[in-house]
LOKEFI-111781 format. One line per 3 residues: number of its first residue (from 1); their letters; for each residue x, y, z of N, C-alpha, C. Coordinates in Angstrom, 1 decimal. Example, Ala and Ser with C-alpha at 12.3 -4.5 7.8 and 13.67 -1.06 7.14 Angstrom:
<recs>
1> as> 13.2/-5.7/7.8/12.3/-4.5/7.8/13.2/-3.3/7.8  12.8/-2.2/7.1/13.7/-1.1/7.1/12.9/0.0/7.9
</recs>
This chain:
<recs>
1> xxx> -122.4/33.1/4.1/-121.3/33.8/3.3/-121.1/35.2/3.8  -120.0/35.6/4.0/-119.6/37.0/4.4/-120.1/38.2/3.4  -120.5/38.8/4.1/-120.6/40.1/3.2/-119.5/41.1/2.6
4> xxx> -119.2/41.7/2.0/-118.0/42.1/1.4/-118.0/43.8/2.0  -116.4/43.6/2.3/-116.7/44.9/3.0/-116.3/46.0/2.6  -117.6/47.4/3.1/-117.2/48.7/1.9/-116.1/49.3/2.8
7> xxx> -115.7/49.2/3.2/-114.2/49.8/3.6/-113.7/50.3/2.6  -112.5/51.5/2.3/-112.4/52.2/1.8/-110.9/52.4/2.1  -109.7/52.2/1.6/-108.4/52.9/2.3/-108.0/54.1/1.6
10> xxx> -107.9/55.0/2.4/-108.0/56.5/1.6/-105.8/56.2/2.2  -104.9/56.3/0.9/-104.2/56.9/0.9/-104.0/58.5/0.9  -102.9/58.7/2.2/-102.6/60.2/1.6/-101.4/60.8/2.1
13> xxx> -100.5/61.5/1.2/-99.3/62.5/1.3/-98.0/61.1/0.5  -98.9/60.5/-0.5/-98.4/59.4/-1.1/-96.8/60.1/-1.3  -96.7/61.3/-1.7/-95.6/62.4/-2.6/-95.4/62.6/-1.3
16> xxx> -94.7/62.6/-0.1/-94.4/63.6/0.9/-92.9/64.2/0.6  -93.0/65.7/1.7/-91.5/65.9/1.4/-90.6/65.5/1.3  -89.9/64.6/1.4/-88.8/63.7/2.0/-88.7/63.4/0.5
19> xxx> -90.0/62.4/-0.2/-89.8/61.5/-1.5/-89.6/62.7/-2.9  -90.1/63.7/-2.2/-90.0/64.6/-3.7/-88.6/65.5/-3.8  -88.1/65.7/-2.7/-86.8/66.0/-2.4/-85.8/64.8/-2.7
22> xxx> -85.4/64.0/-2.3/-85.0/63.1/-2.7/-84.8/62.6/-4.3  -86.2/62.1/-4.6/-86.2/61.4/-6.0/-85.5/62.2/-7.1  -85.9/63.8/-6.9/-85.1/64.6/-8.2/-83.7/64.0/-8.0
25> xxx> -82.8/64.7/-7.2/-81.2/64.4/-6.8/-81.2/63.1/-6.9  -81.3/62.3/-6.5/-81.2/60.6/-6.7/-81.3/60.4/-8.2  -82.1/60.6/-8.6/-82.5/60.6/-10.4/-81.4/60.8/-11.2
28> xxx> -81.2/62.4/-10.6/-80.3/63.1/-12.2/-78.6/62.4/-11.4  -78.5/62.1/-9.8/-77.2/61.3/-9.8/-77.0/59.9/-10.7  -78.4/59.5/-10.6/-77.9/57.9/-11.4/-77.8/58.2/-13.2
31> xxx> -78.4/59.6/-13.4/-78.2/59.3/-14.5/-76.8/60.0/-15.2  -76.4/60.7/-13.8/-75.0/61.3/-14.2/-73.8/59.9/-14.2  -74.2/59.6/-13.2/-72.9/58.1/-12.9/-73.2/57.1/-14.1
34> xxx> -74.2/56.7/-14.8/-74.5/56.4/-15.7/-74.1/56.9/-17.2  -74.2/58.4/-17.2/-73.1/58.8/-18.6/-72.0/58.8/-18.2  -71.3/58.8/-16.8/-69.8/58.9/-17.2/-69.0/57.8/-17.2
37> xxx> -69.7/56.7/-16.6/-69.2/55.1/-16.6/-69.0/54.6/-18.0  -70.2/54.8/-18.5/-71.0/54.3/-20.1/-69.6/55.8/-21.0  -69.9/56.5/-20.6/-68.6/57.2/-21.3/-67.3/56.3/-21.5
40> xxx> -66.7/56.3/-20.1/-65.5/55.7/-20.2/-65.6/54.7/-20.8  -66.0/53.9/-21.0/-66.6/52.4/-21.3/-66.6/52.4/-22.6  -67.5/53.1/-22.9/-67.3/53.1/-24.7/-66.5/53.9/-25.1
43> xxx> -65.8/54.5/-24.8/-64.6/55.6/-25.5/-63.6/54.4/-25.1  -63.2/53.2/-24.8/-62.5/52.3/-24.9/-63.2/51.0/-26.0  -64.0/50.8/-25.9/-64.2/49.6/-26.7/-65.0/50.4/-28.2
46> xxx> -65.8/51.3/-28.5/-66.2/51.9/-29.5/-65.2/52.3/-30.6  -64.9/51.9/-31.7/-64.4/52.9/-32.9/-64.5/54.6/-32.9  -63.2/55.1/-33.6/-63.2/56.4/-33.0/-63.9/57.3/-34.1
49> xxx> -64.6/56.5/-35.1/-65.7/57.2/-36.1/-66.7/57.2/-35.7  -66.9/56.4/-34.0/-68.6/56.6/-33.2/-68.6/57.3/-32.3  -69.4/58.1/-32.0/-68.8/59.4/-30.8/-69.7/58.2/-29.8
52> xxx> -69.1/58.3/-29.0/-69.9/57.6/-27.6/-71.3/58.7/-26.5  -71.4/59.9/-27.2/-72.3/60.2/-26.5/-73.9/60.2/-27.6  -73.4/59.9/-28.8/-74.4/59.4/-29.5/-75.5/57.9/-28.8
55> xxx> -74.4/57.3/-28.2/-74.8/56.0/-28.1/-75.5/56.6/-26.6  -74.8/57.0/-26.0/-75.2/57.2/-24.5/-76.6/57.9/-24.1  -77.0/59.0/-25.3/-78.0/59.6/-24.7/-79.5/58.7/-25.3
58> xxx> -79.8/58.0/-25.7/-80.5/57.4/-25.6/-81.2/56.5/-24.0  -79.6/55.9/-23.8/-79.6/55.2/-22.5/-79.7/56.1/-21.6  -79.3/57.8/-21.8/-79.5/58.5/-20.3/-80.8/58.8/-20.3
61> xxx> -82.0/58.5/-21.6/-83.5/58.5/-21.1/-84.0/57.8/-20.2  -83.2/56.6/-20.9/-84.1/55.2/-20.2/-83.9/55.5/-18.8  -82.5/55.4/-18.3/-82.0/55.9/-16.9/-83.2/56.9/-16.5
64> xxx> -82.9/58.1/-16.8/-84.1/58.6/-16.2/-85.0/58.4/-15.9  -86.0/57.5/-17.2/-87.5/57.3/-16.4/-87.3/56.1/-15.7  -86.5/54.7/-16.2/-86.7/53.3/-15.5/-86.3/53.9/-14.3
67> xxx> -85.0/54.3/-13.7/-84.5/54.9/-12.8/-85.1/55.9/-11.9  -85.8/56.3/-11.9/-87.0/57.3/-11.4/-88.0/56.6/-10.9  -88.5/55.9/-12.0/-89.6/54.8/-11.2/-89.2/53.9/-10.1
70> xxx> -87.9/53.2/-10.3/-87.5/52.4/-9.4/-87.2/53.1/-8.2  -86.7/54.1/-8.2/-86.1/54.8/-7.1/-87.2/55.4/-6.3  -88.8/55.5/-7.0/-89.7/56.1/-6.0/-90.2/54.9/-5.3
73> xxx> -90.1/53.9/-6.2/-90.5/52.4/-5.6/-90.0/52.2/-3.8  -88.3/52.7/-4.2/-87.6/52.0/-3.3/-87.8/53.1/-2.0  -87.6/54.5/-2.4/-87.9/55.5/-1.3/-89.6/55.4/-0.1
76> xxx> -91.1/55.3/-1.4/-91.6/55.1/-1.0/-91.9/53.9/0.6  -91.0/52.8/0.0/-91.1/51.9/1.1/-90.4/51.9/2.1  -88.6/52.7/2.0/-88.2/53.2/2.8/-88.7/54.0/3.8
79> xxx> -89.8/54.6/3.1/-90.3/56.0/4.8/-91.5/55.8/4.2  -92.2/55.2/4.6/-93.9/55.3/3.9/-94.4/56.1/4.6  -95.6/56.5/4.5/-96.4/58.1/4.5/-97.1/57.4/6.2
82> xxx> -97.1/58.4/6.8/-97.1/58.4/8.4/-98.8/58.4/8.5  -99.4/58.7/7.8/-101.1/58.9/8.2/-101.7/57.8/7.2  -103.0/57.6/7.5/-104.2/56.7/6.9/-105.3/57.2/7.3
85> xxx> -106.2/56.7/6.1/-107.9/57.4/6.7/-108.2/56.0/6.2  -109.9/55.4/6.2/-110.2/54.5/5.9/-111.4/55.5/6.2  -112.6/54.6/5.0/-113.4/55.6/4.6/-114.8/54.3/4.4
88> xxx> -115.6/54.8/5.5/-117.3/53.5/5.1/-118.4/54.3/5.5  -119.1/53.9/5.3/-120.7/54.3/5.6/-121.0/54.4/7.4  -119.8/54.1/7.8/-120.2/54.6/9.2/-119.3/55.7/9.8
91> xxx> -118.6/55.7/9.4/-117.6/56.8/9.8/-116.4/57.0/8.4  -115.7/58.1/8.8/-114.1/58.3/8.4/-113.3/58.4/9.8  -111.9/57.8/9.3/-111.0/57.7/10.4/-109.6/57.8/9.8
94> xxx> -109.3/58.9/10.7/-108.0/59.3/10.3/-106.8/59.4/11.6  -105.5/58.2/11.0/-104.9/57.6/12.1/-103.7/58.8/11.3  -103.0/59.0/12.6/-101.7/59.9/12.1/-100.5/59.4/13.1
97> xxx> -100.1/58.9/12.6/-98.5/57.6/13.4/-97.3/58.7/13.5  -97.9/59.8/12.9/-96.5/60.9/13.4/-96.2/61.4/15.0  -97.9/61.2/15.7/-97.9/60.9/16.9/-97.4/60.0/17.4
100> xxx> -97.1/60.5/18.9/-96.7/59.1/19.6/-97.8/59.6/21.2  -98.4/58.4/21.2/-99.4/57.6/20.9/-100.1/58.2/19.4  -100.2/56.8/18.2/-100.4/57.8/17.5/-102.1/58.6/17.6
103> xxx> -102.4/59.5/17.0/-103.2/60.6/17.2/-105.0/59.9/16.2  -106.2/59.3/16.6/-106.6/58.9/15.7/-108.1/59.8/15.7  -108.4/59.8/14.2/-109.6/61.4/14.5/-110.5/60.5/13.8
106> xxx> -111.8/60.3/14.4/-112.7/60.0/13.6/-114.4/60.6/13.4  -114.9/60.7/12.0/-115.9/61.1/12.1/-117.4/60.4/11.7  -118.3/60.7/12.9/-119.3/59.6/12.7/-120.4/60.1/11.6
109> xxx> -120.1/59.1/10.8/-121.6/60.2/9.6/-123.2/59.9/10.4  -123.2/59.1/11.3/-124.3/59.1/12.3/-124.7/60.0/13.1  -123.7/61.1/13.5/-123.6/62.4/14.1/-123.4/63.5/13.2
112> xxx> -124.2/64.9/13.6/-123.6/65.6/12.9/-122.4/66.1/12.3  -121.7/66.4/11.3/-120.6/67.0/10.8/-120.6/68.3/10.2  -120.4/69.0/10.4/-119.7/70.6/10.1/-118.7/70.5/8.6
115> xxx> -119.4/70.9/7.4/-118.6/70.8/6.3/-118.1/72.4/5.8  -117.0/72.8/5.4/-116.7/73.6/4.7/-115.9/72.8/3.1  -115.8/73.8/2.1/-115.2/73.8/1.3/-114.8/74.7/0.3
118> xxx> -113.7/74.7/0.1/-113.1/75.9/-1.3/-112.0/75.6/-1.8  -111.9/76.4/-2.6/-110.7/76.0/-4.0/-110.1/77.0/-3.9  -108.5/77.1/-4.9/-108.5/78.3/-5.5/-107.4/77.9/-6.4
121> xxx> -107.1/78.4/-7.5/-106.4/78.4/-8.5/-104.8/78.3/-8.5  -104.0/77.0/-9.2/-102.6/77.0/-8.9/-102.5/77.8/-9.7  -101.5/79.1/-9.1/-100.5/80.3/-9.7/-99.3/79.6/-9.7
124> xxx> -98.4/78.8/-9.7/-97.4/79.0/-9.8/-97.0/76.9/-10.6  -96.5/77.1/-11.2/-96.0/75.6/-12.0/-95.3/75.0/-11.4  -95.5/73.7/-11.2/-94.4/72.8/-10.4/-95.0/71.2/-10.7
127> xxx> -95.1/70.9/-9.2/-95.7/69.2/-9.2/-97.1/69.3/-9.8  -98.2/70.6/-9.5/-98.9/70.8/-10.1/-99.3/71.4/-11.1  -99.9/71.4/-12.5/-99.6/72.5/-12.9/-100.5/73.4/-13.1
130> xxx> -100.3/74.9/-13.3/-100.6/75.9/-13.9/-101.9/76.0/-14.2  -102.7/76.6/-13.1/-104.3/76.6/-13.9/-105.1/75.2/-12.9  -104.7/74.4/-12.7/-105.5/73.7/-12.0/-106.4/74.6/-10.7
133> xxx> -106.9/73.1/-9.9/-107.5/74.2/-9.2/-106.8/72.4/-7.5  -107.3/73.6/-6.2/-106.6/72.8/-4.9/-108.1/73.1/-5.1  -108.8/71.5/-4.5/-110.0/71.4/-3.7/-109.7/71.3/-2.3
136> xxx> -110.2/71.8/-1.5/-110.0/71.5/0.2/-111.6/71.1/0.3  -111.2/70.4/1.5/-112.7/70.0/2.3/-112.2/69.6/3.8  -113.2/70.4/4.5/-113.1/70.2/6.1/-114.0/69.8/6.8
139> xxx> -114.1/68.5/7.8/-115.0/68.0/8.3/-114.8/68.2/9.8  -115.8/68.7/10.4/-115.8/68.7/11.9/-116.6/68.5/12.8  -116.1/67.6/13.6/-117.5/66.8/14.4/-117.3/67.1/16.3
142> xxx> -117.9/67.9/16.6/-117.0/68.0/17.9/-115.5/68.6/17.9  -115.2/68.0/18.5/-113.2/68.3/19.0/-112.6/67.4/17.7  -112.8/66.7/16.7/-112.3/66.1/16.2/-112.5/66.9/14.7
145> xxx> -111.5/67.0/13.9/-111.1/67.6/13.0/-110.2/67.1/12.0  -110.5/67.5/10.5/-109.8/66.6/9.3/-110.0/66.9/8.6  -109.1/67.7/7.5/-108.8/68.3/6.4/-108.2/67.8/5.1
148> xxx> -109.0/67.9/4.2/-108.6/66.9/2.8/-108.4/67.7/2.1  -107.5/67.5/0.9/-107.7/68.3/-0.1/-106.8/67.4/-1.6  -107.2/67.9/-3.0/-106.4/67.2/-3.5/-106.2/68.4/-4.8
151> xxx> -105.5/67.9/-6.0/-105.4/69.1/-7.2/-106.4/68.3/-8.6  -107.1/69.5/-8.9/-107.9/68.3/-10.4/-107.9/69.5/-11.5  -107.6/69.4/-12.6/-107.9/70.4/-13.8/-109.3/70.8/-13.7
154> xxx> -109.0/72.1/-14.2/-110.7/72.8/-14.1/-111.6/72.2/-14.4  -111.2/71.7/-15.9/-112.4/70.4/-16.5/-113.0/69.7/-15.0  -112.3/69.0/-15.1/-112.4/67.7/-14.1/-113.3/68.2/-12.7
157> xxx> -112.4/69.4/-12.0/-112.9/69.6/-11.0/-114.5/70.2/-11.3  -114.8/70.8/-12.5/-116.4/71.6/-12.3/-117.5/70.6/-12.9  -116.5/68.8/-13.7/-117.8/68.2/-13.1/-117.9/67.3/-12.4
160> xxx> -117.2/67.6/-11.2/-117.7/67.1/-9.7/-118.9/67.7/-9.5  -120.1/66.7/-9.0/-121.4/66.8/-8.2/-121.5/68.0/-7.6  -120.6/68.3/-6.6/-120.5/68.9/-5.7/-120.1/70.4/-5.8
163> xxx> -119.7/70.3/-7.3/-118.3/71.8/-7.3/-118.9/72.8/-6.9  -120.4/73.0/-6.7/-121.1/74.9/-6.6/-120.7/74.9/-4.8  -120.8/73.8/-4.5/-119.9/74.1/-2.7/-118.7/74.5/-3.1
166> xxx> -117.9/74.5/-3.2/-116.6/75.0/-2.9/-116.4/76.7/-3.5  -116.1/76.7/-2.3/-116.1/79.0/-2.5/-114.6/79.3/-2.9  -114.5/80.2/-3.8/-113.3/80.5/-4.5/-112.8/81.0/-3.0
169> xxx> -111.1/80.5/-2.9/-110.6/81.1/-1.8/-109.7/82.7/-2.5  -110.0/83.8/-1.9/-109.8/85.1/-2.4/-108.1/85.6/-1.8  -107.8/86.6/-2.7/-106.2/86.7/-1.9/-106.5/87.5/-1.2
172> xxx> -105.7/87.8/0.0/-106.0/88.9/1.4/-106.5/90.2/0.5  -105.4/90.6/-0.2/-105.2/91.5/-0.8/-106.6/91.9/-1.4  -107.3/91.0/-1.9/-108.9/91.0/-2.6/-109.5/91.2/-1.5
175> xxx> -109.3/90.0/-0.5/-110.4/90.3/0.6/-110.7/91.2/1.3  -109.4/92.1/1.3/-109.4/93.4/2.4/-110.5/94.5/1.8  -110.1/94.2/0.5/-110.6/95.6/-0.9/-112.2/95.2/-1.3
178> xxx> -113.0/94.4/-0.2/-113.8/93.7/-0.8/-115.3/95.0/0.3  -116.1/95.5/-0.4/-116.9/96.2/0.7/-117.7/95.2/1.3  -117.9/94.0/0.8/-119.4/93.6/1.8/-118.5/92.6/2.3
181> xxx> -119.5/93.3/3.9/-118.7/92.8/5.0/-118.8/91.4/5.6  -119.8/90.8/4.8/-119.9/89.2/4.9/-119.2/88.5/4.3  -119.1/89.3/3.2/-118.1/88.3/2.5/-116.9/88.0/2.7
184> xxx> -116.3/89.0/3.6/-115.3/89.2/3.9/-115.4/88.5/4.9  -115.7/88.4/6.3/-116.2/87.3/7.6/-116.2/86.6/7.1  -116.1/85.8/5.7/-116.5/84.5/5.1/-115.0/84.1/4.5
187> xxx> -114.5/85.2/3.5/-113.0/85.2/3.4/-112.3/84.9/4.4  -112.3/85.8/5.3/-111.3/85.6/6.5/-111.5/84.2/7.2  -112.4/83.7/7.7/-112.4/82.2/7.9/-111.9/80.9/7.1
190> xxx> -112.0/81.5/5.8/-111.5/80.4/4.6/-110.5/80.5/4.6  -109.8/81.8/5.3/-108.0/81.9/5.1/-107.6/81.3/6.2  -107.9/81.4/7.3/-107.9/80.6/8.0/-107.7/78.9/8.4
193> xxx> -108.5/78.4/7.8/-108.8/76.9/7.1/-107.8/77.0/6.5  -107.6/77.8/5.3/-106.1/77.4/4.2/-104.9/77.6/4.9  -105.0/77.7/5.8/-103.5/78.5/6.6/-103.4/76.8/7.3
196> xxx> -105.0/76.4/7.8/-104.6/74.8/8.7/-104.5/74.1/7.4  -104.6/73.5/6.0/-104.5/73.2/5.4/-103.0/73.0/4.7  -102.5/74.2/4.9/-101.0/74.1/4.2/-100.3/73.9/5.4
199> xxx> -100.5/73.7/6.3/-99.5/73.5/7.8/-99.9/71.7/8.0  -100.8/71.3/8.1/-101.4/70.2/8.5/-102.4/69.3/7.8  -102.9/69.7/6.5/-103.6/69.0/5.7/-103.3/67.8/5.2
202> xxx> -104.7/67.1/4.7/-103.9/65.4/4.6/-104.5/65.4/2.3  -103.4/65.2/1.7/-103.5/65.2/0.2/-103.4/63.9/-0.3  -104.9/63.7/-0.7/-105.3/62.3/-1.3/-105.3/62.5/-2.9
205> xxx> -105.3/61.4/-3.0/-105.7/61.3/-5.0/-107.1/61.8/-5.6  -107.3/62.4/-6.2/-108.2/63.1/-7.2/-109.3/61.8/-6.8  -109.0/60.7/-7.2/-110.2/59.4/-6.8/-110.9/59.6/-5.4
208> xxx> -110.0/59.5/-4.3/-110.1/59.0/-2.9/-110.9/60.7/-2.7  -110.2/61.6/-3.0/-111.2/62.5/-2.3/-112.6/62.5/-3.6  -113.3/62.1/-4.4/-114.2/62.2/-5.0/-114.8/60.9/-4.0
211> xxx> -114.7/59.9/-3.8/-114.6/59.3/-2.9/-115.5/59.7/-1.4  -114.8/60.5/-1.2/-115.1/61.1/0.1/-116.6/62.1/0.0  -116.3/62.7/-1.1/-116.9/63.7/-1.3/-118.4/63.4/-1.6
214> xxx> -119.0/62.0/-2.0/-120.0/61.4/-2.2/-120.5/60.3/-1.0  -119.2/60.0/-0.4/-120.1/59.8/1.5/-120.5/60.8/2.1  -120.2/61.8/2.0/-120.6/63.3/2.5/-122.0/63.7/1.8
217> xxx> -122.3/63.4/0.9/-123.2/63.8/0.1/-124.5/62.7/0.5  -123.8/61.3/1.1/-125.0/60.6/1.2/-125.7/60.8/2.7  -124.5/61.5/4.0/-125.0/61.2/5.0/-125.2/62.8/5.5
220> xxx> -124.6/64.2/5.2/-124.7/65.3/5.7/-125.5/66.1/4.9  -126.8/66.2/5.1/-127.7/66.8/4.7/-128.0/68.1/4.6  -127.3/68.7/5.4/-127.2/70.3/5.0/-126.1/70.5/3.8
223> xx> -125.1/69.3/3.6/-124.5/69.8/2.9/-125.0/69.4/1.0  -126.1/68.9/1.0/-127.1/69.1/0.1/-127.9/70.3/-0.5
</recs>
Protein backbone atom coordinates (compact mmCIF):
# COMPACT_ATOMS: atom_id res chain seq x y z
CA UNK A 1 0.00 0.00 0.00
CA UNK A 2 1.26 3.42 -0.98
CA UNK A 3 2.18 5.73 1.46
CA UNK A 4 0.25 8.99 1.43
CA UNK A 5 2.00 11.84 0.30
CA UNK A 6 2.98 15.04 2.56
CA UNK A 7 3.15 17.19 -0.32
CA UNK A 8 1.84 20.40 0.32
CA UNK A 9 0.46 22.88 -2.59
CA UNK A 10 1.17 26.27 -1.33
CA UNK A 11 -1.17 28.61 -3.39
CA UNK A 12 -0.13 32.18 -3.98
CA UNK A 13 -1.11 35.76 -5.36
CA UNK A 14 -4.64 33.91 -5.38
CA UNK A 15 -6.02 38.05 -5.44
CA UNK A 16 -3.51 39.21 -8.17
CA UNK A 17 -3.72 42.63 -9.82
CA UNK A 18 -5.59 41.98 -12.73
CA UNK A 19 -8.55 40.04 -10.47
CA UNK A 20 -8.85 42.90 -7.91
CA UNK A 21 -8.97 45.52 -10.55
CA UNK A 22 -11.32 43.88 -12.53
CA UNK A 23 -13.87 42.34 -10.01
CA UNK A 24 -14.73 45.84 -8.40
CA UNK A 25 -15.85 47.43 -12.11
CA UNK A 26 -17.32 44.17 -13.25
CA UNK A 27 -19.40 44.02 -10.02
CA UNK A 28 -20.86 47.45 -9.55
CA UNK A 29 -21.39 47.17 -13.84
CA UNK A 30 -23.64 44.11 -13.30
CA UNK A 31 -25.23 45.56 -10.67
CA UNK A 32 -25.84 48.85 -12.49
CA UNK A 33 -27.31 46.87 -15.73
CA UNK A 34 -29.26 45.02 -13.38
CA UNK A 35 -31.16 48.16 -11.73
CA UNK A 36 -31.82 49.70 -14.87
CA UNK A 37 -33.25 46.68 -16.82
CA UNK A 38 -35.20 45.54 -13.55
CA UNK A 39 -36.17 49.39 -13.49
CA UNK A 40 -37.60 49.46 -16.86
CA UNK A 41 -39.21 46.27 -16.40
CA UNK A 42 -41.14 46.95 -13.47
CA UNK A 43 -42.11 50.51 -14.06
CA UNK A 44 -44.12 48.66 -16.89
CA UNK A 45 -45.63 45.70 -15.38
CA UNK A 46 -45.76 47.05 -11.49
CA UNK A 47 -48.81 49.22 -10.14
CA UNK A 48 -48.07 52.83 -9.92
CA UNK A 49 -48.70 52.73 -5.87
CA UNK A 50 -45.35 50.39 -5.93
CA UNK A 51 -42.26 52.36 -6.53
CA UNK A 52 -40.08 49.84 -8.39
CA UNK A 53 -36.91 50.78 -6.66
CA UNK A 54 -38.38 49.43 -3.47
CA UNK A 55 -38.50 46.14 -5.16
CA UNK A 56 -35.10 46.48 -6.88
CA UNK A 57 -32.82 47.17 -4.10
CA UNK A 58 -33.13 44.21 -2.44
CA UNK A 59 -32.16 42.37 -5.70
CA UNK A 60 -29.23 44.95 -6.22
CA UNK A 61 -27.71 43.08 -2.88
CA UNK A 62 -28.11 39.80 -4.10
CA UNK A 63 -26.48 41.06 -7.50
CA UNK A 64 -23.74 42.26 -5.65
CA UNK A 65 -22.61 39.48 -3.54
CA UNK A 66 -24.02 36.34 -5.88
CA UNK A 67 -22.46 38.43 -8.71
CA UNK A 68 -19.18 39.07 -7.21
CA UNK A 69 -18.70 35.58 -6.26
CA UNK A 70 -19.46 34.39 -9.60
CA UNK A 71 -17.47 36.85 -11.37
CA UNK A 72 -14.27 35.99 -9.19
CA UNK A 73 -15.01 32.35 -9.98
CA UNK A 74 -14.99 33.13 -13.69
CA UNK A 75 -11.89 35.79 -13.67
CA UNK A 76 -9.85 33.55 -11.43
CA UNK A 77 -9.91 30.74 -14.16
CA UNK A 78 -9.62 33.11 -16.89
CA UNK A 79 -5.87 34.21 -15.85
CA UNK A 80 -4.96 31.97 -12.92
CA UNK A 81 -2.04 33.00 -10.76
CA UNK A 82 1.36 32.43 -12.77
CA UNK A 83 3.49 30.93 -9.62
CA UNK A 84 3.20 27.63 -7.34
CA UNK A 85 5.29 26.44 -4.51
CA UNK A 86 4.71 22.95 -3.13
CA UNK A 87 5.85 22.43 0.21
CA UNK A 88 7.40 18.70 2.02
CA UNK A 89 9.87 17.58 4.25
CA UNK A 90 12.41 17.68 1.65
CA UNK A 91 12.36 20.75 0.10
CA UNK A 92 10.20 23.89 -0.97
CA UNK A 93 9.81 24.76 -4.63
CA UNK A 94 8.87 27.60 -6.16
CA UNK A 95 7.82 27.45 -10.01
CA UNK A 96 7.19 30.98 -11.51
CA UNK A 97 5.47 30.36 -15.26
CA UNK A 98 5.82 34.23 -15.66
CA UNK A 99 9.10 33.07 -17.01
CA UNK A 100 9.85 31.79 -20.11
CA UNK A 101 11.56 29.01 -19.60
CA UNK A 102 9.56 29.11 -16.57
CA UNK A 103 12.03 30.15 -13.60
CA UNK A 104 12.00 27.27 -10.79
CA UNK A 105 13.63 28.10 -7.13
CA UNK A 106 14.06 25.41 -4.85
CA UNK A 107 15.02 25.02 -1.27
CA UNK A 108 16.66 21.95 0.20
CA UNK A 109 15.76 21.71 4.10
CA UNK A 110 18.74 19.05 3.81
CA UNK A 111 21.01 22.03 3.14
CA UNK A 112 21.55 24.96 4.93
CA UNK A 113 18.94 27.92 4.59
CA UNK A 114 19.50 31.54 5.52
CA UNK A 115 16.14 32.79 7.26
CA UNK A 116 15.05 36.33 7.88
CA UNK A 117 11.84 37.65 9.13
CA UNK A 118 9.70 40.83 9.95
CA UNK A 119 6.48 42.49 10.07
CA UNK A 120 5.09 45.71 10.22
CA UNK A 121 1.83 47.19 10.76
CA UNK A 122 -1.05 47.96 7.94
CA UNK A 123 -1.35 51.89 8.04
CA UNK A 124 -3.61 52.34 5.52
CA UNK A 125 -7.35 50.40 5.02
CA UNK A 126 -8.12 48.60 1.99
CA UNK A 127 -8.06 44.71 0.95
CA UNK A 128 -6.44 44.61 4.32
CA UNK A 129 -7.46 46.06 7.11
CA UNK A 130 -6.25 48.64 9.57
CA UNK A 131 -3.98 47.44 12.31
CA UNK A 132 -3.22 44.06 11.02
CA UNK A 133 0.18 43.11 10.72
CA UNK A 134 2.30 41.81 6.92
CA UNK A 135 4.41 38.81 8.06
CA UNK A 136 7.40 38.32 5.50
CA UNK A 137 9.71 35.43 5.59
CA UNK A 138 12.87 34.91 3.43
CA UNK A 139 14.56 31.81 2.67
CA UNK A 140 17.95 31.61 1.04
CA UNK A 141 19.90 28.80 0.03
CA UNK A 142 22.77 29.64 -2.22
CA UNK A 143 21.68 31.61 -5.52
CA UNK A 144 18.22 30.51 -4.96
CA UNK A 145 15.90 32.85 -3.23
CA UNK A 146 12.06 33.12 -2.00
CA UNK A 147 10.01 35.47 -0.31
CA UNK A 148 6.63 34.80 1.43
CA UNK A 149 4.61 36.79 3.10
CA UNK A 150 0.92 36.93 4.10
CA UNK A 151 -1.57 39.61 6.43
CA UNK A 152 -2.96 38.11 9.98
CA UNK A 153 -4.70 40.30 12.86
CA UNK A 154 -2.44 40.98 15.76
CA UNK A 155 -4.28 38.40 17.78
CA UNK A 156 -3.66 35.83 15.38
CA UNK A 157 -0.22 36.78 14.29
CA UNK A 158 1.46 36.94 18.15
CA UNK A 159 0.14 33.47 18.63
CA UNK A 160 2.22 32.02 16.00
CA UNK A 161 5.14 29.75 17.51
CA UNK A 162 7.40 31.72 15.86
CA UNK A 163 6.19 35.53 16.28
CA UNK A 164 9.43 36.72 18.70
CA UNK A 165 11.40 36.10 15.06
CA UNK A 166 9.93 38.55 13.22
CA UNK A 167 11.61 42.17 13.76
CA UNK A 168 9.29 45.13 13.57
CA UNK A 169 10.19 46.63 10.12
CA UNK A 170 10.90 50.57 11.18
CA UNK A 171 10.14 53.62 8.83
CA UNK A 172 13.31 55.14 7.21
CA UNK A 173 12.38 58.11 8.85
CA UNK A 174 12.70 56.07 12.44
CA UNK A 175 15.64 54.27 11.20
CA UNK A 176 17.70 57.23 10.27
CA UNK A 177 16.81 58.97 13.97
CA UNK A 178 17.72 55.69 15.53
CA UNK A 179 21.54 56.14 17.37
CA UNK A 180 22.64 52.53 17.66
CA UNK A 181 24.32 51.74 14.84
CA UNK A 182 23.36 48.10 14.64
CA UNK A 183 20.25 48.50 14.69
CA UNK A 184 20.20 50.52 12.17
CA UNK A 185 22.69 47.91 9.75
CA UNK A 186 19.78 45.67 10.79
CA UNK A 187 16.90 48.24 9.63
CA UNK A 188 18.57 49.05 6.50
CA UNK A 189 18.85 45.40 5.40
CA UNK A 190 15.15 44.71 6.36
CA UNK A 191 14.31 47.67 4.06
CA UNK A 192 15.83 46.21 1.65
CA UNK A 193 14.12 42.77 1.82
CA UNK A 194 10.75 44.89 2.00
CA UNK A 195 11.63 46.77 -1.04
CA UNK A 196 12.20 42.81 -2.81
CA UNK A 197 9.11 41.84 -1.20
CA UNK A 198 6.74 44.53 -2.59
CA UNK A 199 8.40 44.30 -6.11
CA UNK A 200 8.57 40.48 -6.28
CA UNK A 201 7.08 38.67 -3.27
CA UNK A 202 4.93 35.57 -3.39
CA UNK A 203 1.39 36.14 -0.90
CA UNK A 204 0.02 33.05 0.42
CA UNK A 205 -2.96 32.41 2.89
CA UNK A 206 -2.60 33.07 6.57
CA UNK A 207 -2.76 28.74 6.58
CA UNK A 208 -0.06 27.99 3.87
CA UNK A 209 2.37 30.43 5.26
CA UNK A 210 1.87 29.00 9.01
CA UNK A 211 2.40 26.04 7.01
CA UNK A 212 5.62 26.90 6.01
CA UNK A 213 6.63 28.46 8.90
CA UNK A 214 6.57 25.06 10.96
CA UNK A 215 8.71 23.16 8.16
CA UNK A 216 11.25 25.77 8.89
CA UNK A 217 10.95 25.23 12.42
CA UNK A 218 11.40 21.52 12.02
CA UNK A 219 14.52 21.48 9.71
CA UNK A 220 16.59 25.12 10.26
CA UNK A 221 18.01 24.95 13.48
CA UNK A 222 19.45 28.20 13.94
CA UNK A 223 16.23 29.43 13.29
CA UNK A 224 15.25 27.89 16.78
Amino acid sequence: MARPSTERTIQIDTEHILIRVLLPVLTIGAVFGTHIGGLRLLSRTLPQSIDPVCVLLPLDGLVFIGGGLLLERVLKRLWPVARRATLSDRALVLTDRRKKPPQVTRIDWGQRVNVRAWRFTVKRPGRIPRGWYCLALRLLQDEDEAIFYTFMSRKEAERLPDYAHFVRLRSRKETLSNPDLEAVAEQRRLLKLEDARWQDGAEVSREDFAAILATVRRHVEMWN
